[in-house]
N, CA, C and O atoms as a CHARMM CRD file, in Angstrom:
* protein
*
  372
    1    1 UNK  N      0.84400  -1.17800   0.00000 PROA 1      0.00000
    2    1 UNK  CA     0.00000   0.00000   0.00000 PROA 1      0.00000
    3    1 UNK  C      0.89100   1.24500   0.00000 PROA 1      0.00000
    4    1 UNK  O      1.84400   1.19500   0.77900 PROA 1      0.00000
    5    2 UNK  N      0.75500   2.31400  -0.71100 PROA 2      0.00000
    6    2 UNK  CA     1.39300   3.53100  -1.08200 PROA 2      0.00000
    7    2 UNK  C      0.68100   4.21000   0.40500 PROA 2      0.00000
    8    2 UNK  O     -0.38000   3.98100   0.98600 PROA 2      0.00000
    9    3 UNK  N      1.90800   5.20600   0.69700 PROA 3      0.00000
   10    3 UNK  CA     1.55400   6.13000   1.87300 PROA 3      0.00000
   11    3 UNK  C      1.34900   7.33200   1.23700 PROA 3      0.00000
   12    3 UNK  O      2.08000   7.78700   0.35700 PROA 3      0.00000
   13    4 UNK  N     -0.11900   8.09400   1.89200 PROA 4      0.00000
   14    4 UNK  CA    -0.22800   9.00500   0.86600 PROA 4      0.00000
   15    4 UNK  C     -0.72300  10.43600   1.93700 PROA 4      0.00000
   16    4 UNK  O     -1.62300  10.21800   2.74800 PROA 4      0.00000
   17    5 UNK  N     -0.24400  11.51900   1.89500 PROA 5      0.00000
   18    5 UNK  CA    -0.52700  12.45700   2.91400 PROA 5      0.00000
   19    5 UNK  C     -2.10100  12.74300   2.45900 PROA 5      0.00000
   20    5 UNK  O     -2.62100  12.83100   1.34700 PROA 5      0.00000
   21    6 UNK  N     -2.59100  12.84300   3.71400 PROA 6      0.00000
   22    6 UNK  CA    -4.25800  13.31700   3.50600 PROA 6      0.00000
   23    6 UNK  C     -3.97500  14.97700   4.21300 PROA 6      0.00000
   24    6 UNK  O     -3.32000  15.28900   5.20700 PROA 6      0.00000
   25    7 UNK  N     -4.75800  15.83600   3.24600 PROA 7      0.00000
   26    7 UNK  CA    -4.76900  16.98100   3.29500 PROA 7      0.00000
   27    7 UNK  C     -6.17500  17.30700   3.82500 PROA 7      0.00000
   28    7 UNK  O     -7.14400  16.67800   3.39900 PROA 7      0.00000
   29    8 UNK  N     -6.32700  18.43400   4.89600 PROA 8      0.00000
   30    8 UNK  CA    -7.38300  18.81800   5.35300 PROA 8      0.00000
   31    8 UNK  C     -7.60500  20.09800   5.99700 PROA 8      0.00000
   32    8 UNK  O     -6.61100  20.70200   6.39900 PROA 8      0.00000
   33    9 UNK  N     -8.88100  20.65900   6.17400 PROA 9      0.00000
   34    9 UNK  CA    -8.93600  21.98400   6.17000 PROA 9      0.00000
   35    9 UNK  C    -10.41500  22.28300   7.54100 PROA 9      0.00000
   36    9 UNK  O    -11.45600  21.76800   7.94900 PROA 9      0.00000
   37   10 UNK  N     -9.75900  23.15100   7.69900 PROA 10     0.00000
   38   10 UNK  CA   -10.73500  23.89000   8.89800 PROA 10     0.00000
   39   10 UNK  C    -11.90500  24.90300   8.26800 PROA 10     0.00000
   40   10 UNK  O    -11.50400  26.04900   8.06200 PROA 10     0.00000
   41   11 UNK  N    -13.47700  24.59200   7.89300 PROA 11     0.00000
   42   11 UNK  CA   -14.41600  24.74900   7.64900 PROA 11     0.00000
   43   11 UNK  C    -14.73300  26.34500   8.75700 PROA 11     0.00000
   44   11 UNK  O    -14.50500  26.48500   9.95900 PROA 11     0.00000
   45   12 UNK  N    -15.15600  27.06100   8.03800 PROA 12     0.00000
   46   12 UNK  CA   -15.64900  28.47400   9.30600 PROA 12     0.00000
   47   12 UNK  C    -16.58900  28.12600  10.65100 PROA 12     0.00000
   48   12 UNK  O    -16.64200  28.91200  11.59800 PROA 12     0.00000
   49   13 UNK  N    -17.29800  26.90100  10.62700 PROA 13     0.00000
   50   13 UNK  CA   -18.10800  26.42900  12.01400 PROA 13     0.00000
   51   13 UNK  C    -16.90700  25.92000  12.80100 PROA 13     0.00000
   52   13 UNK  O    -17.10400  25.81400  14.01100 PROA 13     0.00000
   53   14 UNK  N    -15.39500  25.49900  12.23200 PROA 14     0.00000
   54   14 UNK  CA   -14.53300  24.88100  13.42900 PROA 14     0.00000
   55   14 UNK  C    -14.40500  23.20600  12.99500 PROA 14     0.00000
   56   14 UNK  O    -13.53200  22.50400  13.50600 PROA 14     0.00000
   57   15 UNK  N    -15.35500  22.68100  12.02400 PROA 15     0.00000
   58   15 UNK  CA   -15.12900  21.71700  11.66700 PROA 15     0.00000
   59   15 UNK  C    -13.98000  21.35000  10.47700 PROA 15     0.00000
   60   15 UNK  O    -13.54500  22.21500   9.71500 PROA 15     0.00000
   61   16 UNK  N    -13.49300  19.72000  10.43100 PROA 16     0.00000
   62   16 UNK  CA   -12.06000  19.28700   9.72100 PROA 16     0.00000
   63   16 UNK  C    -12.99500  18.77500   8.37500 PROA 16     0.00000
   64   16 UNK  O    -13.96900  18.02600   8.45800 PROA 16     0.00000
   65   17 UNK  N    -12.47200  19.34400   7.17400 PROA 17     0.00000
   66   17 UNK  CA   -12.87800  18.61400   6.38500 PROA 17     0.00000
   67   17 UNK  C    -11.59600  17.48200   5.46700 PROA 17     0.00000
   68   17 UNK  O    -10.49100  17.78200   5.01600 PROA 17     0.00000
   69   18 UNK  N    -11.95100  16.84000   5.46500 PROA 18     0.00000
   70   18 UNK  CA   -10.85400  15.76100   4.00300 PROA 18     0.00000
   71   18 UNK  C    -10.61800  16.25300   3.16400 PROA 18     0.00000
   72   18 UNK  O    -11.55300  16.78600   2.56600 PROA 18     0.00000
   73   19 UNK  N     -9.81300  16.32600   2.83900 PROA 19     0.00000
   74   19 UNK  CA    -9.45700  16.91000   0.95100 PROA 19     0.00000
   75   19 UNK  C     -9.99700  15.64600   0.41400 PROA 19     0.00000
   76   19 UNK  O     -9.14800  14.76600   0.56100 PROA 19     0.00000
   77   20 UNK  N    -11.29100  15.11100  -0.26500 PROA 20     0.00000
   78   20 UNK  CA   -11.24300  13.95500  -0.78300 PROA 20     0.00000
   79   20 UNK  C     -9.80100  13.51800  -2.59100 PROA 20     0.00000
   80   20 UNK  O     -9.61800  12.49400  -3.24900 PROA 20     0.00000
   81   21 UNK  N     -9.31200  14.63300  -2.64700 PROA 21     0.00000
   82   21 UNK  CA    -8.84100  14.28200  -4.03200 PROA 21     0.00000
   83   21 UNK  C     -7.45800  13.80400  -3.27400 PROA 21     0.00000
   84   21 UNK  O     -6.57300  13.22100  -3.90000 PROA 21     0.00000
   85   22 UNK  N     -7.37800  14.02800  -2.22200 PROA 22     0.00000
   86   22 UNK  CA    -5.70400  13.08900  -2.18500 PROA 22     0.00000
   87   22 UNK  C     -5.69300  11.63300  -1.15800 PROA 22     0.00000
   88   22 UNK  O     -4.88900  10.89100  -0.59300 PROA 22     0.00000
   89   23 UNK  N     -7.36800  11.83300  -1.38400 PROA 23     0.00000
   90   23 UNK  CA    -7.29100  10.14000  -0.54600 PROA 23     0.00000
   91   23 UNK  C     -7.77400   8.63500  -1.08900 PROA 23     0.00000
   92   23 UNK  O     -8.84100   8.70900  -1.70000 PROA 23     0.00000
   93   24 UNK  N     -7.37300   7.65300  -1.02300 PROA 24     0.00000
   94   24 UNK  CA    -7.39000   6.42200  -1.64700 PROA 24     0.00000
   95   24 UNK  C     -8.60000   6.18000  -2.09300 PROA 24     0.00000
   96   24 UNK  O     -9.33300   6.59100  -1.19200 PROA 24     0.00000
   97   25 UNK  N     -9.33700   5.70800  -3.04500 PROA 25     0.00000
   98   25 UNK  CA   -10.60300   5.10100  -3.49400 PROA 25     0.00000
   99   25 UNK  C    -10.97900   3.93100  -2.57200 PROA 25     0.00000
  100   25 UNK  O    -10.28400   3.07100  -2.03100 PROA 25     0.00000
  101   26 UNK  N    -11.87000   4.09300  -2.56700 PROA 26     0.00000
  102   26 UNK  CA   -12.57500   2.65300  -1.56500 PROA 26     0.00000
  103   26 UNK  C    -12.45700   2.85000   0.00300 PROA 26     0.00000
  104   26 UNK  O    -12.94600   2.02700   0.77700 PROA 26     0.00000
  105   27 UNK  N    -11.76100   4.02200   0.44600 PROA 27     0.00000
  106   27 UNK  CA   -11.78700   4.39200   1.52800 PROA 27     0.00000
  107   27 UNK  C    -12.73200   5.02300   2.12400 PROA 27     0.00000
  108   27 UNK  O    -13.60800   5.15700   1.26900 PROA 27     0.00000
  109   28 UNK  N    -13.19300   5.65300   3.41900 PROA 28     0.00000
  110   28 UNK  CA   -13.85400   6.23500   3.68700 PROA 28     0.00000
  111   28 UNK  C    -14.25300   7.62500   3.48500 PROA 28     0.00000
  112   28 UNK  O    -15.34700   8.14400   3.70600 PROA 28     0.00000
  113   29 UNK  N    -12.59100   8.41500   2.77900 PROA 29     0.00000
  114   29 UNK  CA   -12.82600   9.42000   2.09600 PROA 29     0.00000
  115   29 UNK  C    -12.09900   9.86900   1.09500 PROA 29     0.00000
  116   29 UNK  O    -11.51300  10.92100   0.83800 PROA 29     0.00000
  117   30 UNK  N    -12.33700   8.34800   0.33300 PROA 30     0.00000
  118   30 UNK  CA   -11.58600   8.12300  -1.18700 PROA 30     0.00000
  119   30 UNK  C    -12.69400   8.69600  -1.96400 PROA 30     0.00000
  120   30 UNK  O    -13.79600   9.03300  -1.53000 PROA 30     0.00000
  121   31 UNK  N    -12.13700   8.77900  -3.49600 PROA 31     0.00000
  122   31 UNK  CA   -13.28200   8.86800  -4.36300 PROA 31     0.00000
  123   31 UNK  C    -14.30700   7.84400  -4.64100 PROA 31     0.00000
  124   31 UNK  O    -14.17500   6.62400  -4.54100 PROA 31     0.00000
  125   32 UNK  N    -15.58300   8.66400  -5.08500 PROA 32     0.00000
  126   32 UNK  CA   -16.67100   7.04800  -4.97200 PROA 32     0.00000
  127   32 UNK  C    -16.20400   6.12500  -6.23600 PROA 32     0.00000
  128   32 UNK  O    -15.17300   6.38400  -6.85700 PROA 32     0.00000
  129   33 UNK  N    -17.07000   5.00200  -6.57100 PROA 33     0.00000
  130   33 UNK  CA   -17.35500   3.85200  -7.33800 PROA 33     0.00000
  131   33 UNK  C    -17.15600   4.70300  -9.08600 PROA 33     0.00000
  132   33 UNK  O    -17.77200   5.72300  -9.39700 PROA 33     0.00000
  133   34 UNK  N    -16.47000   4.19200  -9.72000 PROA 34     0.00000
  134   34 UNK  CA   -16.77400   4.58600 -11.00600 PROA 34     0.00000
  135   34 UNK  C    -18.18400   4.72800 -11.52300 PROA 34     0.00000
  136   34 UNK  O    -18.27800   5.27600 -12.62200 PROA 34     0.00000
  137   35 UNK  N    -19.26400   4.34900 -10.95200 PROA 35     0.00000
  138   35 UNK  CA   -20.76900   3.93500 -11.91200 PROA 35     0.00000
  139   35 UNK  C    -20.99900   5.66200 -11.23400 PROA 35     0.00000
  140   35 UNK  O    -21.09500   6.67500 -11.92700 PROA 35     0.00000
  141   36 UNK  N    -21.04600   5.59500  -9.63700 PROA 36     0.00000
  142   36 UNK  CA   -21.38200   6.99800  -9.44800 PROA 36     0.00000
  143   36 UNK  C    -20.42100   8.08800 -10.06600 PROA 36     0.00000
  144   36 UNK  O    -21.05500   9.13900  -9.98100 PROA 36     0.00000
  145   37 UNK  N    -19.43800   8.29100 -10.53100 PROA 37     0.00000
  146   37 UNK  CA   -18.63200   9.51200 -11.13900 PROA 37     0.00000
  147   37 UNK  C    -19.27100   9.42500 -12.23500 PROA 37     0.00000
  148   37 UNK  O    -19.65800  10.52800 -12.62300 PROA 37     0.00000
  149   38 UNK  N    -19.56900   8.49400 -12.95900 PROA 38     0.00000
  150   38 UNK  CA   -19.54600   8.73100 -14.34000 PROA 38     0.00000
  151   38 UNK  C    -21.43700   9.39100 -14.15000 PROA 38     0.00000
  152   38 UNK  O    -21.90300  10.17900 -14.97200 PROA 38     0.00000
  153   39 UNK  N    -22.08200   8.97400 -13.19500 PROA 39     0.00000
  154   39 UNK  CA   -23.69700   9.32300 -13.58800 PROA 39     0.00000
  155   39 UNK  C    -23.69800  10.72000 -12.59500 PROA 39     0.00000
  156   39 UNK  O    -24.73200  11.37800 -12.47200 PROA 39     0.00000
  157   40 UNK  N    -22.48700  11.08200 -11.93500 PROA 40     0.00000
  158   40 UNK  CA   -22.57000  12.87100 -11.66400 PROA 40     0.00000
  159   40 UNK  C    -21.79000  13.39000 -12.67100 PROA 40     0.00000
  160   40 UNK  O    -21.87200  14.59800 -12.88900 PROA 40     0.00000
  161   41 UNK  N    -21.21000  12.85500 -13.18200 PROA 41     0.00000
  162   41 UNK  CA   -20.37400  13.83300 -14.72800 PROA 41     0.00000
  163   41 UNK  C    -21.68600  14.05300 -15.46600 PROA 41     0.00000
  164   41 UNK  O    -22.27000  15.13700 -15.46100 PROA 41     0.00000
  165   42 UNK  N    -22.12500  12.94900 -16.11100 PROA 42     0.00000
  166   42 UNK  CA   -23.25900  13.12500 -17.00200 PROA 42     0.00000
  167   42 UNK  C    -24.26000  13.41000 -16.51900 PROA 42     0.00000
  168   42 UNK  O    -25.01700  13.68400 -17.45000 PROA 42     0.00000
  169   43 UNK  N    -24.95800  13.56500 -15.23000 PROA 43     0.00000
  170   43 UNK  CA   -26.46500  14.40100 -14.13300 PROA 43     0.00000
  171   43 UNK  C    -25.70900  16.15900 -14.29800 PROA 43     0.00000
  172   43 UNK  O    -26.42300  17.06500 -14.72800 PROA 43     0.00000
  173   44 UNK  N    -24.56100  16.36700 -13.98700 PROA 44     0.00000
  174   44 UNK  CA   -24.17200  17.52500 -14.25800 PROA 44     0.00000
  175   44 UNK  C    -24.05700  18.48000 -15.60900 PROA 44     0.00000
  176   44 UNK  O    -24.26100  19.68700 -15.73600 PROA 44     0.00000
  177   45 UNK  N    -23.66500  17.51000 -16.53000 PROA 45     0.00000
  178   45 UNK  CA   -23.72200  18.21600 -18.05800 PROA 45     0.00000
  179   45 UNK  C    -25.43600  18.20900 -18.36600 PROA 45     0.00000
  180   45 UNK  O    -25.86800  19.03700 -19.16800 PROA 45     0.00000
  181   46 UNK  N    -26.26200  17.36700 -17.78500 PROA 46     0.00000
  182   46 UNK  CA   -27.87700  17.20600 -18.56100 PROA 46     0.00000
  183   46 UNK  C    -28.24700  18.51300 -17.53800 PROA 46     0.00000
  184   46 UNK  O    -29.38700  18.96900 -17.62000 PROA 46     0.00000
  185   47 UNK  N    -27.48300  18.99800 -16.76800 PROA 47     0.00000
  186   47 UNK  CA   -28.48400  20.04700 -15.75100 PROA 47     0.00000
  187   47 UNK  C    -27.76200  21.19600 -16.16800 PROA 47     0.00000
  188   47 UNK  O    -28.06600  22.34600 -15.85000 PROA 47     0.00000
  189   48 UNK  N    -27.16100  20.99300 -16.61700 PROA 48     0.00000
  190   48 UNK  CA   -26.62600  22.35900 -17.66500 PROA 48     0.00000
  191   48 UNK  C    -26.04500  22.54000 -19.19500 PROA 48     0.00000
  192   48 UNK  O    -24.86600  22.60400 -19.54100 PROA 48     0.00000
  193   49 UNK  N    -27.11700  22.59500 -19.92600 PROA 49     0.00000
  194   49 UNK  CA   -26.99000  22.84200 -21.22900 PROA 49     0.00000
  195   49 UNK  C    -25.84200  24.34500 -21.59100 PROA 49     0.00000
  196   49 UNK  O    -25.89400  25.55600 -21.38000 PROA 49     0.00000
  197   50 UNK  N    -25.06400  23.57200 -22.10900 PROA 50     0.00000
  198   50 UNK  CA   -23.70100  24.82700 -22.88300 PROA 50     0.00000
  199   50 UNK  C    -22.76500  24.30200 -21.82000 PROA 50     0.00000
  200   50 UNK  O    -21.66400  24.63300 -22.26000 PROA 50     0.00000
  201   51 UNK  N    -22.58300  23.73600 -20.78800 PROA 51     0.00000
  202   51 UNK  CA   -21.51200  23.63700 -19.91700 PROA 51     0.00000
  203   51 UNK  C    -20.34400  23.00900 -20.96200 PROA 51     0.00000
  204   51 UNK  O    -20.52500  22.03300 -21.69000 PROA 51     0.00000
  205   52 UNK  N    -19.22700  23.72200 -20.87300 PROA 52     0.00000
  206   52 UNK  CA   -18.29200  22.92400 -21.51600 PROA 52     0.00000
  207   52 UNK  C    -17.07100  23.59100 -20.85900 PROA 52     0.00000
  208   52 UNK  O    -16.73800  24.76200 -21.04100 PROA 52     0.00000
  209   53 UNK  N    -16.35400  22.56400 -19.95600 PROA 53     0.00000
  210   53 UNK  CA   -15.21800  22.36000 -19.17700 PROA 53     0.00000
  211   53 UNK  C    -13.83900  22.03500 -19.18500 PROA 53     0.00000
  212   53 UNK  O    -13.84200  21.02300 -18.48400 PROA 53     0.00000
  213   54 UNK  N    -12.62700  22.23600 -19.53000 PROA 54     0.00000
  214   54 UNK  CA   -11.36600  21.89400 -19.95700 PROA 54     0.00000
  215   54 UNK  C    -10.77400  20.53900 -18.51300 PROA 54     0.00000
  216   54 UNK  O    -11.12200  19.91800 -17.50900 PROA 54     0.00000
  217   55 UNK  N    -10.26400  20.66400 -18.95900 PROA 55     0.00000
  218   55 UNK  CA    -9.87600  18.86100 -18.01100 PROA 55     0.00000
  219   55 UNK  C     -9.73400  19.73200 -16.07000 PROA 55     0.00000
  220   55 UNK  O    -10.19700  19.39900 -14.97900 PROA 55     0.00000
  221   56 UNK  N     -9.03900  20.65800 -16.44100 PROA 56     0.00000
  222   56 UNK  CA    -8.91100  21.15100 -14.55200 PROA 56     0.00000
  223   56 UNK  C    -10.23200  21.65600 -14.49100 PROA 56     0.00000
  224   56 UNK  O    -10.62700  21.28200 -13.38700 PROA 56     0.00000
  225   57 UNK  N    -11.08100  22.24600 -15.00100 PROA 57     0.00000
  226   57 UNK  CA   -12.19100  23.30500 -14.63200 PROA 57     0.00000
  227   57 UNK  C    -13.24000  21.73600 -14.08800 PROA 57     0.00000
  228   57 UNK  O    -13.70500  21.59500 -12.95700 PROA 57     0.00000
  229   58 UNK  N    -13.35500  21.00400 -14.93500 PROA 58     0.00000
  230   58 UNK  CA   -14.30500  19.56400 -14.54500 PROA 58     0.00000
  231   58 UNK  C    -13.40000  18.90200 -13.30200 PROA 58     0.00000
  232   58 UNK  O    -13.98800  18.63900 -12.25300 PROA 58     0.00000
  233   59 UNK  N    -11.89100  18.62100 -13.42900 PROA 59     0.00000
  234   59 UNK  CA   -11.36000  17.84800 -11.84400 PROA 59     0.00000
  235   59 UNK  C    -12.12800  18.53800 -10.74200 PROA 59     0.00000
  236   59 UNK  O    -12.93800  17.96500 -10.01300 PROA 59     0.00000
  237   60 UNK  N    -11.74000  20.08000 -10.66800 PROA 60     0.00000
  238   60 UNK  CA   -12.46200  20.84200 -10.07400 PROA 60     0.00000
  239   60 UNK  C    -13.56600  20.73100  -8.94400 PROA 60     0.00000
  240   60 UNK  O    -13.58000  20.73300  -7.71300 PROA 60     0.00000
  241   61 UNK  N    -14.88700  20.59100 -10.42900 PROA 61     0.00000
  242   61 UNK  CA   -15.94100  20.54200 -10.23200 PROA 61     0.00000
  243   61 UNK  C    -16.52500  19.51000  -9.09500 PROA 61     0.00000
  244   61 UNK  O    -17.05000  19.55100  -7.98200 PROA 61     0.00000
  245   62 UNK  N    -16.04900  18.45200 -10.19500 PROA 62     0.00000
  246   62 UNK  CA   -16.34600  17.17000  -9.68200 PROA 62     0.00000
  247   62 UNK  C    -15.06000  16.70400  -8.22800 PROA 62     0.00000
  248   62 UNK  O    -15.15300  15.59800  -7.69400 PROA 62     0.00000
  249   63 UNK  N    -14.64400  17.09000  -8.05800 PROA 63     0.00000
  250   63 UNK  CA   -13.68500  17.18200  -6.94300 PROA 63     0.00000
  251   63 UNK  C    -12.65900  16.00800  -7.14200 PROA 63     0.00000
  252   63 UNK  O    -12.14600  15.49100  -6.14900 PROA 63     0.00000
  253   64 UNK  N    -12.37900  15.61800  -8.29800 PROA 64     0.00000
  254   64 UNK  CA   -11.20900  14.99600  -8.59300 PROA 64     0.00000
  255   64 UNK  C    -10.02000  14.80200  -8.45400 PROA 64     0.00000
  256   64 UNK  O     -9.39500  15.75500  -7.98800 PROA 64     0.00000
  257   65 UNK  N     -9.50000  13.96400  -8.67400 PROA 65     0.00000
  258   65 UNK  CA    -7.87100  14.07400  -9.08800 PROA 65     0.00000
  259   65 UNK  C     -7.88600  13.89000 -11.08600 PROA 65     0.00000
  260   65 UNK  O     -8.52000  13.08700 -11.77000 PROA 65     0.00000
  261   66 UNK  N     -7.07000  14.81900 -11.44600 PROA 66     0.00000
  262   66 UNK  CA    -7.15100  15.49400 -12.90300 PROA 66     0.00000
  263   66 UNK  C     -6.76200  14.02700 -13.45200 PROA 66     0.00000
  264   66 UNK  O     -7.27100  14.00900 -14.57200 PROA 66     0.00000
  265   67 UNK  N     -6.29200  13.11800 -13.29600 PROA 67     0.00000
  266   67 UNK  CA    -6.10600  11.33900 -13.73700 PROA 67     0.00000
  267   67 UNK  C     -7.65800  11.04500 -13.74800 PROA 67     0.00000
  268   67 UNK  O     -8.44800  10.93300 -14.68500 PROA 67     0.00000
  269   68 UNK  N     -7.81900  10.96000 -12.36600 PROA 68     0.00000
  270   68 UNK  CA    -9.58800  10.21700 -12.61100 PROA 68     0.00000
  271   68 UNK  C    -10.29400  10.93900 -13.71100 PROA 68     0.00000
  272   68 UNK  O    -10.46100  10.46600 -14.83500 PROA 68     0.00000
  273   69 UNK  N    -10.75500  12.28600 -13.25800 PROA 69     0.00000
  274   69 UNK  CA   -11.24600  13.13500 -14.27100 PROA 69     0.00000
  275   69 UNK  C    -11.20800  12.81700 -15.59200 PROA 69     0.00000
  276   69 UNK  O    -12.21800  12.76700 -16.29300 PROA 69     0.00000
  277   70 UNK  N     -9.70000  12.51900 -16.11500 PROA 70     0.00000
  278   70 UNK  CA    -9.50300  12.39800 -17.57000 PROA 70     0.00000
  279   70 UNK  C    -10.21100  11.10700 -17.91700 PROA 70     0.00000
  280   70 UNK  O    -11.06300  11.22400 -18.79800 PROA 70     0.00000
  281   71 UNK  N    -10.01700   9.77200 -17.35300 PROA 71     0.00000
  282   71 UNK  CA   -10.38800   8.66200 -17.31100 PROA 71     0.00000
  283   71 UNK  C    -12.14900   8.73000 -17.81200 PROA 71     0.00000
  284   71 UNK  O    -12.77200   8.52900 -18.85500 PROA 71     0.00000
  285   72 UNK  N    -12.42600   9.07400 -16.60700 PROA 72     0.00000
  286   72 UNK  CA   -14.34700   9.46800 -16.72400 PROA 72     0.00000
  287   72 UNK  C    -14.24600  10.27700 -18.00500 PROA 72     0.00000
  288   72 UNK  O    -14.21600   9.73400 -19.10900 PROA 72     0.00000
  289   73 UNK  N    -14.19600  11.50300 -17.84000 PROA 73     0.00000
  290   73 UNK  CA   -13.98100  12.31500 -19.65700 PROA 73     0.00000
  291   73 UNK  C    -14.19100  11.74500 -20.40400 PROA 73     0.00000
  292   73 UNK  O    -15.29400  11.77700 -20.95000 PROA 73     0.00000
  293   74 UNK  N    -13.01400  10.79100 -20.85200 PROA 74     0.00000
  294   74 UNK  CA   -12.82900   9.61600 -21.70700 PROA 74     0.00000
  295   74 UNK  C    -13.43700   9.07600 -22.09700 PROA 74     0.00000
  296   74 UNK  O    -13.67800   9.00100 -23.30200 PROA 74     0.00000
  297   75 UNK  N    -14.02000   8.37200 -21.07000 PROA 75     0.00000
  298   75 UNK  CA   -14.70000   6.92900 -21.36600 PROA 75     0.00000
  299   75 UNK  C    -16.11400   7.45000 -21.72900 PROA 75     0.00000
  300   75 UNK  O    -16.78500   6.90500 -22.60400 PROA 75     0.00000
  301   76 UNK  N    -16.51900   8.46700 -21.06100 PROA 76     0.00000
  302   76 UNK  CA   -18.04200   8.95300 -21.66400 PROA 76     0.00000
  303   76 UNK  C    -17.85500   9.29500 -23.32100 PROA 76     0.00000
  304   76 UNK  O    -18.55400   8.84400 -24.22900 PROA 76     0.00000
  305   77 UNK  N    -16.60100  10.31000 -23.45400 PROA 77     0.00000
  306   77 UNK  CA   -16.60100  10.63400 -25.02400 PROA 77     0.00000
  307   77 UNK  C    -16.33700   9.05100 -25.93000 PROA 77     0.00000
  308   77 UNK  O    -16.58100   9.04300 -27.13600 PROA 77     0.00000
  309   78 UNK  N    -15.96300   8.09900 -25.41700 PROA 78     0.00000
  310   78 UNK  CA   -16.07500   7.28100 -25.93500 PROA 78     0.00000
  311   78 UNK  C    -17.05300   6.35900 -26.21800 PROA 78     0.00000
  312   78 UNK  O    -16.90200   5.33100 -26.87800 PROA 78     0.00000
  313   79 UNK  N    -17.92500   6.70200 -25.77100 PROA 79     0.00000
  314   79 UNK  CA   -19.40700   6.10700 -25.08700 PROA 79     0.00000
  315   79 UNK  C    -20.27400   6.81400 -25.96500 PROA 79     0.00000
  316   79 UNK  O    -21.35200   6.26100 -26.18000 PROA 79     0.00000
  317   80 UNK  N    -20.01200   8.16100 -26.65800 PROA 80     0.00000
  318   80 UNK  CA   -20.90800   8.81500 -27.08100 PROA 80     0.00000
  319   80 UNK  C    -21.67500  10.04200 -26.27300 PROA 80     0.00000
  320   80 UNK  O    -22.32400  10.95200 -26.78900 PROA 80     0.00000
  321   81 UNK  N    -21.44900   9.84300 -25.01300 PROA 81     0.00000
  322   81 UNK  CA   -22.30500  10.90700 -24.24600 PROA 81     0.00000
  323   81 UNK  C    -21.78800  12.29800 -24.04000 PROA 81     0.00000
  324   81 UNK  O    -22.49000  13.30900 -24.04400 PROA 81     0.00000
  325   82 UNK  N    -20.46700  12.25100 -23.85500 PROA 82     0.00000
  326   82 UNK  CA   -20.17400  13.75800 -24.04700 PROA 82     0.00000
  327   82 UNK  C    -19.14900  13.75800 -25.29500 PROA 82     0.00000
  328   82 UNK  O    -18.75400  12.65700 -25.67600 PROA 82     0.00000
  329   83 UNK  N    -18.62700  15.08100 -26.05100 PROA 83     0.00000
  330   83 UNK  CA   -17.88600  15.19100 -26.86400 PROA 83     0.00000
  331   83 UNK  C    -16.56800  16.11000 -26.63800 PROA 83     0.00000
  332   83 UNK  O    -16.76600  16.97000 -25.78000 PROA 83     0.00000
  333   84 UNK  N    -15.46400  16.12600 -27.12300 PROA 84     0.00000
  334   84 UNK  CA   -14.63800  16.71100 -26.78000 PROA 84     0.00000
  335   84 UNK  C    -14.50300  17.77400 -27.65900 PROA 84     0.00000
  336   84 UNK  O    -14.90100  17.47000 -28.78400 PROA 84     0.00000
  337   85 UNK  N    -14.00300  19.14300 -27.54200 PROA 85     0.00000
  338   85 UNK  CA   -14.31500  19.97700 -28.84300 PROA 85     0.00000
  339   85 UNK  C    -12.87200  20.55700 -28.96800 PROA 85     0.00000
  340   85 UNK  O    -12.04400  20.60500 -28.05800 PROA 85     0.00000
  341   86 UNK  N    -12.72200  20.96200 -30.17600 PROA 86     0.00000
  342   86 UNK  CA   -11.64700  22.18000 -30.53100 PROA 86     0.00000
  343   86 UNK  C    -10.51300  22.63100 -30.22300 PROA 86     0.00000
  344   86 UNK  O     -9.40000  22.62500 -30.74900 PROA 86     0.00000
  345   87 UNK  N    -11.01800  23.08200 -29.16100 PROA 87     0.00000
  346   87 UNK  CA   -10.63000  23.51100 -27.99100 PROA 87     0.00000
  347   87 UNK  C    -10.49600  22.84100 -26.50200 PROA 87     0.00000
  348   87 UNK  O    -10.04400  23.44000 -25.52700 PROA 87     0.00000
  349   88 UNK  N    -10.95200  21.54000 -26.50300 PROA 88     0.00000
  350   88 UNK  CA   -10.14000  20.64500 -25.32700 PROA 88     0.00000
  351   88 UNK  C    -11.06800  20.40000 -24.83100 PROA 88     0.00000
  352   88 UNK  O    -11.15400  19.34600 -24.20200 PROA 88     0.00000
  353   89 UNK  N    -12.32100  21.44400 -24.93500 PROA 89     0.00000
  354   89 UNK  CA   -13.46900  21.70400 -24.00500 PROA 89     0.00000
  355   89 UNK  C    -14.23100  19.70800 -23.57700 PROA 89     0.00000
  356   89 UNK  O    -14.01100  18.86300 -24.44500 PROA 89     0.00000
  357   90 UNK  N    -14.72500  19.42700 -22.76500 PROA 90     0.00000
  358   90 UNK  CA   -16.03100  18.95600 -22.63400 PROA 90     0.00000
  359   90 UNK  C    -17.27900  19.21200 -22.37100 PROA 90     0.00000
  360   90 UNK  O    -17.87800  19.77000 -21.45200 PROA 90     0.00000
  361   91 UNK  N    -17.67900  18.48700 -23.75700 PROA 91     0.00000
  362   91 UNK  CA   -19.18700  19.11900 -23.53700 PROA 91     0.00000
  363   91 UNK  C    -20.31100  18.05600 -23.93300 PROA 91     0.00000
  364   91 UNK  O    -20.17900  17.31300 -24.90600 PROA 91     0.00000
  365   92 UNK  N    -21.45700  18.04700 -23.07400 PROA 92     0.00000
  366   92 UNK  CA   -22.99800  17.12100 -23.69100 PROA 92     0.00000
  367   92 UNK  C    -22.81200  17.23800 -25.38800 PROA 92     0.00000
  368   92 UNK  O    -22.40800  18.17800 -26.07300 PROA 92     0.00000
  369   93 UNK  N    -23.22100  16.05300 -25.71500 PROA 93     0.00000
  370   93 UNK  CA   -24.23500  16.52500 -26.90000 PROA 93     0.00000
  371   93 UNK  C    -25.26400  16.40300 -27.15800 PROA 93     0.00000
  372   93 UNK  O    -25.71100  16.92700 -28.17800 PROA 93     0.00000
């Protein structure tokens, strides 16, 4: 198992939050299941028509690490559901 620093932050009520993007998958405050990333990538582009995101602006969003991100990206434009444009962008079609 890789040792991996978990980063975390003090919320204005006094509470600790996780950085979830620098902690292991399958953990308690890893990233979720691939089926759920990929159906909030695509619940997010259907709830906003014109959204179109460059690979950091979507890690971002979706609170990624810019690897996963690309992965999901990917596999949807490969899937047909989103498209990649021009300009790098992702976007619905």
């Amino acid at each position: 198992m890789t040792n991996r620093t978990v980063h975390s932050f003090r919320t204005a009520n006094g509470s600790d939050v996780i950085e979830r993007r620098s902690s292991i998958r399958g953990t308690m405050h890893g990233e979720p299941p691939r089926t759920q990333l990929t159906a909030l990538v695509i619940g997010t582009y259907r709830e906003m028509p014109g959204l179109a995101l460059d690979l950091r602006q979507a890690a971002r969003l979706f609170g990624l690490r810019d690897v996963t991100c690309r992965i999901i990206l990917e596999d949807l434009v490969r899937e047909g559901r989103l498209r990649r444009r021009q300009d790098g962008r992702y976007a619905h079609i």
